[in-house]
N, C-alpha and C positions, 0 to 999 in steps of 0.2 A: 741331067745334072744330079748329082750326088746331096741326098738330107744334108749333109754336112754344109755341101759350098751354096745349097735353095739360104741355107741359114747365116753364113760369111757374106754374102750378095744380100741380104736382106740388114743386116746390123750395115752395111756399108752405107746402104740407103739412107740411114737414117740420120737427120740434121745431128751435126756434130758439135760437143757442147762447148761453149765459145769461152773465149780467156778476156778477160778485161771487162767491158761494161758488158759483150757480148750477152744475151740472155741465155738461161738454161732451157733446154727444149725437154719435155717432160711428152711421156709415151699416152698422158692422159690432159686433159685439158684441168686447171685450176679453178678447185671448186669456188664456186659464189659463197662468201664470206658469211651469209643469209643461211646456208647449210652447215652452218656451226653455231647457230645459237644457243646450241643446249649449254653453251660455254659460257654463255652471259648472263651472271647472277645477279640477281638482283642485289644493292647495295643501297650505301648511306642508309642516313638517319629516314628511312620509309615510314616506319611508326607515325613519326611527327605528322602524316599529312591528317593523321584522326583526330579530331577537334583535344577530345581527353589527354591524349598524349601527347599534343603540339609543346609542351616543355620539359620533357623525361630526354633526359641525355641518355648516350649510349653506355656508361656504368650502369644506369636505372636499368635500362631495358635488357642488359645483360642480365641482370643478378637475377638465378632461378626463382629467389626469395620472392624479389619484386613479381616477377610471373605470378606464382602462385594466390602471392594476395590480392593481384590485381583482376584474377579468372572473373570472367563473364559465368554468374550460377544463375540467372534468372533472366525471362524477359525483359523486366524494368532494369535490370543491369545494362542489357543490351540496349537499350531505347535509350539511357543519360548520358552512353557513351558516343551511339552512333546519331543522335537524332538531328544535328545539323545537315545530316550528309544524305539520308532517308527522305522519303513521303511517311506522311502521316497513313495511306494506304497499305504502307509498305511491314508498318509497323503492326498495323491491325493483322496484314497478313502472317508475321511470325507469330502473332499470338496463337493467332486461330492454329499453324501447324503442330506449335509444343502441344495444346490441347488433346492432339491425337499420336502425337508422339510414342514410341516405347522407350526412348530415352532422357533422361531430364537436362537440363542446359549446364554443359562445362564447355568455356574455349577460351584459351588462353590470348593474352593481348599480343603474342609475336602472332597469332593464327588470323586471328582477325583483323590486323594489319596489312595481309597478305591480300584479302579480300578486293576486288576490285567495287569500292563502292559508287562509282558512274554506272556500273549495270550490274547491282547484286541479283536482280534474277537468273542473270544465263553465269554467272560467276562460279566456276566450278569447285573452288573453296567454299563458300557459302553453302551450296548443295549439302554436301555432307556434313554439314556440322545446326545448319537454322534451314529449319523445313518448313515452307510457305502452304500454310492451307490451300492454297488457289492451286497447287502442283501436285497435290497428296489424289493417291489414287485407291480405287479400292482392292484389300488386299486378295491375292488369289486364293480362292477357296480350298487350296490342300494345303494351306500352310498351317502351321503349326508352329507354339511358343521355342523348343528347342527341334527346331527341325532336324539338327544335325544327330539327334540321340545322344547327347555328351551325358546329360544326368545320367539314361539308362545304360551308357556301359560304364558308368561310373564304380567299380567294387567297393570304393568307398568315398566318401563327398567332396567331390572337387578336385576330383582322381581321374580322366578317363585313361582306359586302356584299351586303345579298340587295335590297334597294329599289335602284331605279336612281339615285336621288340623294343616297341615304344610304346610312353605314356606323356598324357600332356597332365600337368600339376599348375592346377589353378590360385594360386597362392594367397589372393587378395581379389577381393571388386571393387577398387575404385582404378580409376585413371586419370591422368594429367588432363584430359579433353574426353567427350563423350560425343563417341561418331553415330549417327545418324544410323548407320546401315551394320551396326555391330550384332555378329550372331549370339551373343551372350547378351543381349539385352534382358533374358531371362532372369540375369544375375546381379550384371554390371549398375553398378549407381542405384540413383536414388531410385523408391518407388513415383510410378506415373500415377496419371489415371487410367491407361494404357492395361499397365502391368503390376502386380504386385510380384516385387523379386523375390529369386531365390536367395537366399543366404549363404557366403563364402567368405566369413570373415576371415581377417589373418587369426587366428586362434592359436596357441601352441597344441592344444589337442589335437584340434583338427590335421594341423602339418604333422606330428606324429606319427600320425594315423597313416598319415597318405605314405610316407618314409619309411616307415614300418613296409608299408606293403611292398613298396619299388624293392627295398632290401630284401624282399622275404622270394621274390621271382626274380632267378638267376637270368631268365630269358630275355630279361628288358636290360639296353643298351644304350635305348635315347631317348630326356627327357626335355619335354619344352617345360620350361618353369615361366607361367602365364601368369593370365588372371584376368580383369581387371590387367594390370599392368604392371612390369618390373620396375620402372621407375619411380613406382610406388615405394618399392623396399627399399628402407633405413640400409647402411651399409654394414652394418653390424646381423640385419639379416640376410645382405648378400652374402655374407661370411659365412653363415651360419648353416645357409642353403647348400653354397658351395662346395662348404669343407664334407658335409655328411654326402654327398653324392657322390663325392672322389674319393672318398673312403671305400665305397663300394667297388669292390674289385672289375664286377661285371658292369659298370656303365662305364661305356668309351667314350662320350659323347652329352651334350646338353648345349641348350639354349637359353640365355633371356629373353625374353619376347617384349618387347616396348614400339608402343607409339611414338614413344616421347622424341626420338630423335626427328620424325618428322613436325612436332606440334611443338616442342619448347628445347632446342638443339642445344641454346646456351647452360643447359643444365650439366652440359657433358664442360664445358668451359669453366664456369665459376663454382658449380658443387664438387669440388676438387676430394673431399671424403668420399663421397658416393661412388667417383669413380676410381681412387684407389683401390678401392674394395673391389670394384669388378677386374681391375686390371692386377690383382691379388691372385683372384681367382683362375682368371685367365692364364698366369704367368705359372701357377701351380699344377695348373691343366695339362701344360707345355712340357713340363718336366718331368709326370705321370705318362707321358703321350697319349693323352685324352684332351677331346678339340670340346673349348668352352668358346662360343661365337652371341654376337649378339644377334635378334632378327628383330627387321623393323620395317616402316609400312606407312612408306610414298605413296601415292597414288594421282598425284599429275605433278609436272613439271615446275609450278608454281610453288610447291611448297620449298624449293631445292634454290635456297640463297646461299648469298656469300658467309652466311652466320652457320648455316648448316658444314659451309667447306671446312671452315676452321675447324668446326665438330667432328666433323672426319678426318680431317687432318689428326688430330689429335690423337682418337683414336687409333689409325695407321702406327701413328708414332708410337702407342704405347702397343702394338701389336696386337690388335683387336680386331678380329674377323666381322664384317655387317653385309648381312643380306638380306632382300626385303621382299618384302609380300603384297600386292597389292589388290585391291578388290576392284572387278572391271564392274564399271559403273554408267549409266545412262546420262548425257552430260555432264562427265566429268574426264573418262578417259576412255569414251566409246567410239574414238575415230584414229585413222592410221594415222593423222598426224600427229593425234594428243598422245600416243601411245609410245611411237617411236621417239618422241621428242621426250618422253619420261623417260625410259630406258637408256638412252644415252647422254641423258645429265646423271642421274645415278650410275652409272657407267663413272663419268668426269669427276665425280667425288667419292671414284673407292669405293662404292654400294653396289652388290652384284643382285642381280636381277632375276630373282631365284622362283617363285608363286604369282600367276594374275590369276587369284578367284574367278571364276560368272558369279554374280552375287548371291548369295545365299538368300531363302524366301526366308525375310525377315519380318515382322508386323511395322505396321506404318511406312515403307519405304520401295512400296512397289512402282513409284517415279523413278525409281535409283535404277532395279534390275535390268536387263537386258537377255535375249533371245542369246541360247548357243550359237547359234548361226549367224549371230553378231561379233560374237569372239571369236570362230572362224575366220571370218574374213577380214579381222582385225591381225588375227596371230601371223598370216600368212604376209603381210606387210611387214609385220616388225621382224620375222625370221630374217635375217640377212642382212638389217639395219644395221649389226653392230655382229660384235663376235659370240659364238652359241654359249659362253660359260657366263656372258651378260643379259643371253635371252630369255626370257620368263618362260616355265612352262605354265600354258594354261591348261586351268582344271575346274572340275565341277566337284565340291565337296559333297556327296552323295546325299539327297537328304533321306533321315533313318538308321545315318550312322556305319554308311559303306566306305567312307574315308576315301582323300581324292582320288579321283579318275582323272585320266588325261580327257582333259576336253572330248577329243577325236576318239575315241575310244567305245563309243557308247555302242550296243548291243543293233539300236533301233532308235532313229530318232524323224519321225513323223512336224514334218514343220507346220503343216497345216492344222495341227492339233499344240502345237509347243509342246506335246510329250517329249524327252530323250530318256530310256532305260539303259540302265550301267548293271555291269556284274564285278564283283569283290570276288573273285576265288578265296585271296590270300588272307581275307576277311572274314568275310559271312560266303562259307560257300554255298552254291543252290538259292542265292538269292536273289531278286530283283530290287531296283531303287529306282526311282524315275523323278529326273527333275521337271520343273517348267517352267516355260518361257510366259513372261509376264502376257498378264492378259490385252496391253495395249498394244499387241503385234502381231495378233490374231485378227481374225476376219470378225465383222459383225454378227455372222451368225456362230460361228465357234464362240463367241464370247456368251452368248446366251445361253448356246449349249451348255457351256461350263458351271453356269446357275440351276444346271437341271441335274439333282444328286443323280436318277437314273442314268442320263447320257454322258454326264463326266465318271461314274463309275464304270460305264460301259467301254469309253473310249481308254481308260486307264488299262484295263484287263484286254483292251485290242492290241493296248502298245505292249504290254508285258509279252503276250500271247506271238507277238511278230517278234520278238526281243529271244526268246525261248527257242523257238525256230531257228536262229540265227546262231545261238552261241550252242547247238547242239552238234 
């Protein structure tokens, strides 16, 4: 029998689709409605179940304003507002973790809201933002305050330029909320006991300085304008940033970079200045044919409400590109379910799924990080969960200043030691970087080793030495 009629004999076969209450016969079986959760936001008045906010209507808990004055900056903040819902244990435990903190306490009353307070320890919102002495671990001994080299390929403060057609411009250090696991803790917020910061204020010198330079190298095309964080800047200097970059003949391209749409979304709703100004920007971008997009930075499924859709809705409508970045995290989004089920709610609200860090060695938050080999077998589940322009690529941001690598990519990556080495050609060529895998995913006696400066110096120079080998 002829392909043709194997194929006519085979559609004949098949149940024929019926007229009237007849059912429709479908070539796949009707998924369980359980497999569409990412679609179910959370809604109503959720706030109110926090003792403090059990009488804030939803105009209060809308207005950015109310946000901002209402931020959690201090333990004692945190303890007047949550302490009906807490153990007195629980409370000793946040103190103790600020104590060792590298960053000081901001979190906004929609972020805290979100918190599951029947089990704030395995709470994967809490995780990143209030860090429990009892969960802090000690940090690996190659880490370092800016691991990722941003000061040193800085040419000028708050400048870096480490890709050759890109710079990221640090604009300010503060942000709406201060994350736990942020790699600029060097900078961002206040000083700890931890840390004393470096300095990024908004300066006009300073931005000068940096603009001066971007204008002065024809070669650079793309700029993230960070910091600390855009939702930081007044709208007068979203304007301000805007207009000098799109003057520049040679940049095709830039970003804002903001938390804020995952930590306080209603700001994009009632700050209606702020965001004309970016949608100014945007809109000028458009008719330059230069892409002005915002990026921002989910990182579990929980933060992604019905107050977030309207934010993206919003945005959609005013034609506003948003893609996001997220940090893979140790209980928070370090399992295929938590992972896939992020990816496909920012999927469902217009957010495309662009960056998952492996966590950068940052000081105080090696409970956070996670083994490559964790994000491995994580990435290989969410490939195929949704469509490739919604899939994250994971990366390891080089620490030293190699700039991301693809995860999978690495030269040599020794699991029994947590070394992986990465090479930058387009970077730093002839060089090596080596990340590592937190110390609680090693063996007991690796972990000792690693206390021994001779055998952790030894075994670093065996990974580089096998890594060498490799990419020769």
């Amino acid at each position: 029998m002829s392909t043709t009629a194997n194929l006519v004999s085979a559609r004949a076969a098949l149940p024929v689709v019926g007229e009237g209450d007849e059912p429709i016969v479908h070539l796949k079986p009707k998924v369980d409605d359980a497999s569409l959760s990412h679609r179910q936001l959370k809604s109503g008045a959720f706030w109110q179940a926090i003792p403090a906010y059990k009488d804030v209507d939803e105009a209060t808990f809308l207005s950015h304003l109310w946000q901002e004055k209402n931020a959690i900056t201090s333990p004692e903040k945190l303890v007047a507002t949550v302490r009906e819902l807490v153990s007195t244990e629980f409370v000793r435990d946040v103190e103790a973790g600020f104590g060792h903190a590298p960053m000081a306490v901001r979190i906004s009353p929609y972020l805290l809201s979100l918190i599951d307070w029947s089990n704030p320890l395995k709470d994967p919102i809490r995780r990143q933002f209030l860090p429990l002495g009892s969960q802090l671990e000690p940090d690996h001994p190659m880490l370092t305050l800016d691991s990722l080299h941003e000061q040193g390929d800085a040419p000028v403060p708050g400048l870096t330029h480490r890709y050759p057609d890109k710079v990221l411009f640090l604009v300010l250090d503060t942000c709406p909320v201060y994350c736990r696991f942020c790699t600029r803790s060097y900078a961002v917020g206040l000083d700890t006991d931890l840390v004393e910061k470096v300095s990024l204020k908004a300066t006009d010198e300073r931005w000068e300085r940096a603009l001066r330079y971007i204008a002065e190298r024809p070669e650079v095309e793309d700029v993230v304008v960070s910091g600390g964080d855009s939702y930081r800047l007044r709208a007068d200097q979203i304007r301000a940033i805007g207009e000098r970059l799109l003057a520049m003949p040679h940049i095709r391209r830039f970003r804002f970079a903001t938390k804020g749409l995952a930590v306080q979304p209603m700001k994009v709703l009632t700050d209606t200045v702020w965001l004309d100004a970016v949608t100014e920007v945007v809109d000028k971008g458009r008719k330059l044919h230069k892409e002005v997009v915002i990026h921002t930075h989910f990182n579990h499924a929980n933060e992604i409400t019905e107050i977030t859709k309207r934010a993206m809705d919003l945005l959609m409508e005013r034609g506003i590109y948003v893609r996001n970045q997220s940090v893979f995290q140790r209980g928070v989004n370090d399992t295929d379910e938590a992972m896939v089920q992020l990816v496909r709610r920012l999927g469902w609200v217009n957010v495309h799924a662009y960056y998952a860090y492996i966590h950068d060695l940052v000081k105080g938050t090696e409970d956070l990080r996670t083994s490559v080999a964790t994000g491995i077998r994580v990435e290989k589940r969410v490939r195929g969960s949704t469509a490739g322009f919604n899939t994250p690529m994971f990366v390891v941001d080089a620490p030293g200043g190699g700039g991301k690598r693809d995860m999978h990519s690495y030269e040599h990556y020794d699991t029994e030691t947590g070394i992986s080495v990465y090479t930058a050609p387009s970077v730093k060529k002839d060089q090596f970087f080596c990340y590592y895998d937190p110390l609680s995913s090693l063996s007991e006696k690796i972990r000792r080793d690693w206390l021994d400066e001779h055998k952790r110096t030894q075994m670093v120079n065996d990974a580089i030495a096998n890594a060498r080998v490799r990419s020769i």
